[in-house]
C-alpha positions as CSV (number, residue, x, y, z in Angstrom):
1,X,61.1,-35.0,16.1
2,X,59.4,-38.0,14.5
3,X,57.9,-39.5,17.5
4,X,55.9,-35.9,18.0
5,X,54.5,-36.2,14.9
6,X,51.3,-37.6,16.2
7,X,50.7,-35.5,19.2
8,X,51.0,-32.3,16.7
9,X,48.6,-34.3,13.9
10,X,46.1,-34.9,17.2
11,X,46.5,-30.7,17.8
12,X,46.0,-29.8,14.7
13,X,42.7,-32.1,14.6
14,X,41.5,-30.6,17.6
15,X,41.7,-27.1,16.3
16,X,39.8,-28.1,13.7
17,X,36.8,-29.8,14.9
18,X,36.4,-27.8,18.3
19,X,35.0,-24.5,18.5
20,X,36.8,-21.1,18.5
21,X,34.5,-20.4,21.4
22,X,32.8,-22.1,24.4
23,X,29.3,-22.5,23.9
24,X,28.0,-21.1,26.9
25,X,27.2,-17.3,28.1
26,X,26.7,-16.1,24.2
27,X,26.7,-12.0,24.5
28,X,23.5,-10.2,23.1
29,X,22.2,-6.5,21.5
30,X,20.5,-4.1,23.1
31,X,16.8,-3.9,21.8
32,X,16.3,-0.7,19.1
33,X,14.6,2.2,20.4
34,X,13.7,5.1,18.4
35,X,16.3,7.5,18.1
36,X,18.8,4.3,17.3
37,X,21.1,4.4,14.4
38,X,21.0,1.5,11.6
39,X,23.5,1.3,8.9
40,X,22.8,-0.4,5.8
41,X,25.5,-2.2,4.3
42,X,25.6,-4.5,1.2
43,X,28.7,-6.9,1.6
44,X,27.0,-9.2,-1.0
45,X,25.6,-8.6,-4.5
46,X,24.3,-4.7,-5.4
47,X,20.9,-3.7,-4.9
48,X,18.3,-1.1,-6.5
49,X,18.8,2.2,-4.8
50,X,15.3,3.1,-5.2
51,X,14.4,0.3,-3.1
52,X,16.7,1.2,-0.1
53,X,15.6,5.0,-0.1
54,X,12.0,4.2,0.3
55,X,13.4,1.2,3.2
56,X,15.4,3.9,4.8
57,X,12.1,6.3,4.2
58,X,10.0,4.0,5.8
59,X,12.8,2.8,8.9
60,X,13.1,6.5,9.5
61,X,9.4,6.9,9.9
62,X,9.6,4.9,12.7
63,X,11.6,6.8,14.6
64,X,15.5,5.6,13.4
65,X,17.9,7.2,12.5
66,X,19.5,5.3,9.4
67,X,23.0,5.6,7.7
68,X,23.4,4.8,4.4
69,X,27.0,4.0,2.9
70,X,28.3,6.7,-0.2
71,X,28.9,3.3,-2.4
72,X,26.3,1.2,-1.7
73,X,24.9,1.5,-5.1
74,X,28.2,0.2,-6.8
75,X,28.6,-2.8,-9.0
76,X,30.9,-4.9,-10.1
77,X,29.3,-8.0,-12.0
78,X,27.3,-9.7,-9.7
79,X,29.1,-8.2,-7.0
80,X,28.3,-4.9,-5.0
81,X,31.8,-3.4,-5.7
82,X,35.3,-5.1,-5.0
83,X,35.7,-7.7,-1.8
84,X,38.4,-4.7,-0.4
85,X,35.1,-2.3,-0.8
86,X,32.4,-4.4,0.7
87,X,34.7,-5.5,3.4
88,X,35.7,-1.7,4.1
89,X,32.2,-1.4,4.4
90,X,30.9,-4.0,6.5
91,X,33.7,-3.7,9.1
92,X,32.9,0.6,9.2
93,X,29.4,-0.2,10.4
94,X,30.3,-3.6,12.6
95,X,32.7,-1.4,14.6
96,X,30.5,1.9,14.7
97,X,29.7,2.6,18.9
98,X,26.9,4.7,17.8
99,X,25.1,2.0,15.8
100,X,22.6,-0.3,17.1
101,X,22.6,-1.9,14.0
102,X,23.5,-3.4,10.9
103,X,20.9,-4.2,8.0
104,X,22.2,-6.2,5.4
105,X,20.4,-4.5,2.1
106,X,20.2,-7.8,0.4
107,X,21.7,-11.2,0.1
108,X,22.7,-12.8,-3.2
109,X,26.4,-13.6,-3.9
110,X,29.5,-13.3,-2.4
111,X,29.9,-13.0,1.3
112,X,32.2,-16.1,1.2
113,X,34.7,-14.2,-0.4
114,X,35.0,-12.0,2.6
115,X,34.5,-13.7,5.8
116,X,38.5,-13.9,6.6
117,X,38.5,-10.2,6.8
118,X,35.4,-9.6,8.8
119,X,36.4,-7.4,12.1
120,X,35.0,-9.9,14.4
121,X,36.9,-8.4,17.4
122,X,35.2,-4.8,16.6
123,X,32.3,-6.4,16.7
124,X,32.8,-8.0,20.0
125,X,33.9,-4.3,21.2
126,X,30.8,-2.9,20.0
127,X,28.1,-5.3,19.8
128,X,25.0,-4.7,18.1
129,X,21.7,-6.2,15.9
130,X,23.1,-7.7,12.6
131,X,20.2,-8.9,10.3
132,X,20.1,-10.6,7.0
133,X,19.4,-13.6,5.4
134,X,20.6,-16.0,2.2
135,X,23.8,-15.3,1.1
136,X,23.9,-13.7,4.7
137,X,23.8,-17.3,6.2
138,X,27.7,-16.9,6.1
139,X,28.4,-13.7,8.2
140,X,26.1,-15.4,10.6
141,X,27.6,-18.8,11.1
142,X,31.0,-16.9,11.3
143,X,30.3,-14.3,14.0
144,X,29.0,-17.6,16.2
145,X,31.5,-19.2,15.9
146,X,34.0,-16.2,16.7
147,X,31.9,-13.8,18.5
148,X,29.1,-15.7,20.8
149,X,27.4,-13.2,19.9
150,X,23.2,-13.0,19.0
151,X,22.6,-12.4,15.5
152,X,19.1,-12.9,13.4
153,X,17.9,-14.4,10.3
154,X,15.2,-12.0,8.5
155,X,14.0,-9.8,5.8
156,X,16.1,-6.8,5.0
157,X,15.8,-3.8,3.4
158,X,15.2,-5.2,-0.1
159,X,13.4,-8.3,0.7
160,X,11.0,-7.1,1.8
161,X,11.3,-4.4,4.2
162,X,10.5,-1.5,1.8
163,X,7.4,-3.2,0.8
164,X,4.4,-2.7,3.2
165,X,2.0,-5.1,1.0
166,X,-0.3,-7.6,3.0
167,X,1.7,-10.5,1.7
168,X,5.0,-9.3,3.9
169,X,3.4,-7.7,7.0
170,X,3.6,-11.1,8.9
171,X,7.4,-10.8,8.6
172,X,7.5,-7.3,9.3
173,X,5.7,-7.3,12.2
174,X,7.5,-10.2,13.9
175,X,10.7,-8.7,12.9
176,X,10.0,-4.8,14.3
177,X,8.7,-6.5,17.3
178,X,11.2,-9.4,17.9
179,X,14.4,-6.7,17.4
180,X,12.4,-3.9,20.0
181,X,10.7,-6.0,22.6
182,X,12.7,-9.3,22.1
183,X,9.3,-10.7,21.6
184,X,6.8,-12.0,18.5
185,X,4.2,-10.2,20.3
186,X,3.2,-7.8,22.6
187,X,2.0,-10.3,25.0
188,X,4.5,-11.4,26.7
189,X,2.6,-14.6,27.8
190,X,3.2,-16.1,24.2
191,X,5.6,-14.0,22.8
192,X,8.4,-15.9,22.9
193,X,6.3,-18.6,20.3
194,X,6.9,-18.2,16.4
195,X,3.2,-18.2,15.4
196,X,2.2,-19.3,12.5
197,X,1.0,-17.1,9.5
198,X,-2.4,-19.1,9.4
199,X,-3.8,-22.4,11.1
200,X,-3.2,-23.9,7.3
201,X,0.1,-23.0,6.8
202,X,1.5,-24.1,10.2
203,X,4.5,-26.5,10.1
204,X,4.2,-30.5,10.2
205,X,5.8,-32.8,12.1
206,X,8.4,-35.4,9.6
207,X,9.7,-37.2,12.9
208,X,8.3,-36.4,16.1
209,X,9.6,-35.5,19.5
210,X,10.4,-32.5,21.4
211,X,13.8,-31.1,22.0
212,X,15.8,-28.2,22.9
213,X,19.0,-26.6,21.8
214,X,20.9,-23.0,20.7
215,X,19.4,-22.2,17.1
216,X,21.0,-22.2,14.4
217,X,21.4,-22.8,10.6
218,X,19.7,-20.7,7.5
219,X,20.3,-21.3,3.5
220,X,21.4,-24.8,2.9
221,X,23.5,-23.8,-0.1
222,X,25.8,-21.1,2.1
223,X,25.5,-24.1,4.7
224,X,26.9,-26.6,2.3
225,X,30.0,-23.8,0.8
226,X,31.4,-23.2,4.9
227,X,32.0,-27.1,5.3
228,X,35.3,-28.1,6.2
229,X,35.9,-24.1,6.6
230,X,36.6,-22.2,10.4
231,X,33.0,-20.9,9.8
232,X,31.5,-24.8,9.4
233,X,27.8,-24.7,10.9
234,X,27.9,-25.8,14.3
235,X,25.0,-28.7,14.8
236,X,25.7,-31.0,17.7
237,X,23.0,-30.1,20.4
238,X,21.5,-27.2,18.0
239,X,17.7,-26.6,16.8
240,X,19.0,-26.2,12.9
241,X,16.9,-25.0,10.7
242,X,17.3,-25.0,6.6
243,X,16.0,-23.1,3.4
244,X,16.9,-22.3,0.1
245,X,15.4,-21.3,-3.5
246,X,15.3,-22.7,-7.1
247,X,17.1,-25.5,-6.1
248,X,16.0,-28.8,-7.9
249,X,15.8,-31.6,-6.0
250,X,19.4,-33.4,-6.8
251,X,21.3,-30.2,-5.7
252,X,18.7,-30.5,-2.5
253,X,20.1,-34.5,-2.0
254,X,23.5,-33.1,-2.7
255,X,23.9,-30.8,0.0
256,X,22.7,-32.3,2.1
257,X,24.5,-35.3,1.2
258,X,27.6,-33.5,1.8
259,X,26.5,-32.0,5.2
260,X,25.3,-35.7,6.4
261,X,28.9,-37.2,4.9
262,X,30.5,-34.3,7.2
263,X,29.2,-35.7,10.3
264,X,26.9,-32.9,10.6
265,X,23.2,-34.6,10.9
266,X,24.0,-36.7,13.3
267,X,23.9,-34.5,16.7
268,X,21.1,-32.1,16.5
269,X,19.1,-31.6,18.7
270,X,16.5,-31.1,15.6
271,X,16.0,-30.3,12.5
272,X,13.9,-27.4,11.3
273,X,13.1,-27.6,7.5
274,X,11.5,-23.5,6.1
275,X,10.9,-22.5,2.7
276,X,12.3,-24.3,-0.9
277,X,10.4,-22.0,-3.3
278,X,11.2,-23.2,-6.3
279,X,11.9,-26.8,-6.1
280,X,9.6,-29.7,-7.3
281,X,7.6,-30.7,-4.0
282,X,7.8,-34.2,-4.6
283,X,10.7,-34.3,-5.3
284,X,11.5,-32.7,-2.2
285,X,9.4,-34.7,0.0
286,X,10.8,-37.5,-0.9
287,X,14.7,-35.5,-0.6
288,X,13.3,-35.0,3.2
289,X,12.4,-38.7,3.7
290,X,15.6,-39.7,3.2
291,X,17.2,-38.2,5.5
292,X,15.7,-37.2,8.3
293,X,12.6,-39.6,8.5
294,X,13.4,-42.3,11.6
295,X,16.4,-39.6,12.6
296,X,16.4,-39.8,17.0
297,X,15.4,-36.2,16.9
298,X,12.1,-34.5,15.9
299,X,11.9,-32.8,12.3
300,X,9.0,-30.6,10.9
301,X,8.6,-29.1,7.4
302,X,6.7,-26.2,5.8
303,X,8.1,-23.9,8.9
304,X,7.7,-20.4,7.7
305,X,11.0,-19.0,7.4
306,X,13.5,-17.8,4.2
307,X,13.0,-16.9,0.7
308,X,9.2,-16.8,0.5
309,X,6.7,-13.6,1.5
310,X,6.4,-15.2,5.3
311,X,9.5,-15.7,6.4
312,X,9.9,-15.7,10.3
313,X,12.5,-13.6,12.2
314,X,15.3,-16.7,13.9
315,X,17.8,-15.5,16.1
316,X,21.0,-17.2,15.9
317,X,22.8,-18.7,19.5
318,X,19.2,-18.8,21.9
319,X,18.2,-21.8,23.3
320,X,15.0,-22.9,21.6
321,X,12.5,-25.8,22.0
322,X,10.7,-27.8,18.8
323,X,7.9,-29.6,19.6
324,X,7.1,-31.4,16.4
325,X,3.5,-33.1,17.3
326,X,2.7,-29.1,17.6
327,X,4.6,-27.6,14.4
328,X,6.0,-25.3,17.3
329,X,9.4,-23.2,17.8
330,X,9.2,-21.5,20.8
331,X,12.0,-18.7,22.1
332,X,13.2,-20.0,25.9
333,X,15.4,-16.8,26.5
334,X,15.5,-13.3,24.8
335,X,17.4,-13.0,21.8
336,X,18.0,-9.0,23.6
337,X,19.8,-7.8,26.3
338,X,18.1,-6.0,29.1
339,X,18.7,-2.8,29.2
């Protein structure tokens, strides 16, 4: 029995580090076409209920049908409800057949608490659009890595999809037409290009190159929490990209300490850095430069995605190319299915 000890230990190591799923062939949604039902969930913190009636208003308006839970206005602390509630919840609309898809209300805390008890095979039975961002960043790294299945990184509900200011209707109108047309545009010569929200504010290159890889990534703190967990962010060969908000610049180093000390900054294919609202800008320039300036893959900053009013659609598991030199993150498949 002794002398198997190290076989088992090598096993149990290899479970650990390899993923629950190949990485090729990932599965994908059907676009949303009017008529489609959308269920709102909040498996994170509570939101204001005024805010999702005018979303589902305004969702409804454009041709949806959408479902709204009977407790999504509860609260528990910083909580929306218990974990057995929010879980109850989630897994309700993940395994629906009639709906196309599945809005998360809001982000904040607590998704982490739940991810063990996701229905990730009802999912698989009925796939469909799952959309959120921030504290979402969990659920999303989780159904990749036991689902292969297509899931996206935007604005929801209450930030800012019930808000048809100026200041959000770049991200609106990348998302509405991303999730119906599996496009940023209508042309379909360019569509598959994130453009940015003005010449000024396009991204620049921190270490140049070009590369291509599956996307993934989104807020560096949920990032940081799934390390060393079955839902760890899978980087080797990926375009990753990172955000976050009101994080000083030692809790920026720190994570990101942890993530490099993981092993996890030393395969990408490349390294997208979006949106740290909040955070001392020299302080995190110089955060940046210290680890990922002279990195063998390209980097660029400033790329418009996560908590700020331009934040950029990203769908999680397509093959993507960065092109630093040109601030550029261009789509090289369809995050949609055909239908």
């Amino acid at each position: 029995m002794p002398a198997a000890r190290p076989a088992l230990l090598a096993l149990i190591a290899a479970a650990l580090t390899t993923p629950a799923l190949a990485d090729e062939g990932w599965a994908k949604p059907r676009p949303l076409r009017p008529g489609d039902v959308i269920r709102f969930v909040a498996p994170a913190s509570a939101g204001d209920m005024d805010g999702v009636r005018r979303a589902k208003e305004l969702f409804e308006a454009r041709g949806f049908k959408v479902v709204v839970p009977e407790g999504i206005g509860r609260k528990r602390g910083y909580l929306a409800g218990t974990d057995d509630e929010r879980v109850v919840e989630l897994n309700e609309a993940l395994r629906d057949p009639d709906a196309r898809a599945v809005f998360s209300i809001r982000g904040g805390y607590g998704l982490t608490r739940i991810l063990d008890r996701v229905d990730y095979e009802g999912l698989r039975k009925h796939p469909k659009i799952v959309l959120g961002y921030s504290d979402l960043t969990g659920l999303h790294l989780a159904i990749g890595a036991k689902c292969r299945l297509v899931t996206f990184h935007g604005p929801m509900p209450l930030s800012h999809l019930n808000d048809e200011s100026a200041e959000h209707k770049y991200a609106a109108d990348l998302l509405w037409s991303l999730l119906t047309t599996g496009r940023y545009a209508d042309d379909a010569t360019t569509g598959l290009t994130i453009p940015a929200p003005s010449p000024a504010e396009a991204p620049k290159a921190l270490t140049p190159g070009k590369a291509a890889g599956r996307l993934t990534g989104g807020n560096l703190t949920l990032v940081s929490a799934t390390v060393g967990t079955p839902y760890q962010i899978e980087t080797e060969g990926r375009i990753v990209f990172l955000e976050d908000t009101d994080e000083p610049g030692y809790r920026v180093d720190r994570m990101l300490s942890q993530i490099r000390l993981a092993g996890l900054l030393e395969g990408p294919a490349g390294v997208v850095l979006g949106g740290f609202d909040g955070t001392d800008e020299a302080e995190l320039a110089e955060v940046f430069r210290d680890y990922f300036a002279g990195r063998p893959y390209p980097v660029v900053i400033g790329f418009p995605v996560g908590h700020i009013p331009h934040n950029a659609v990203l769908p999680y598991g397509v093959r993507a190319e960065l092109d630093a030199a040109a601030g550029t993150l261009r789509l090289l498949e369809s995050p949609l299915a055909a239908d």
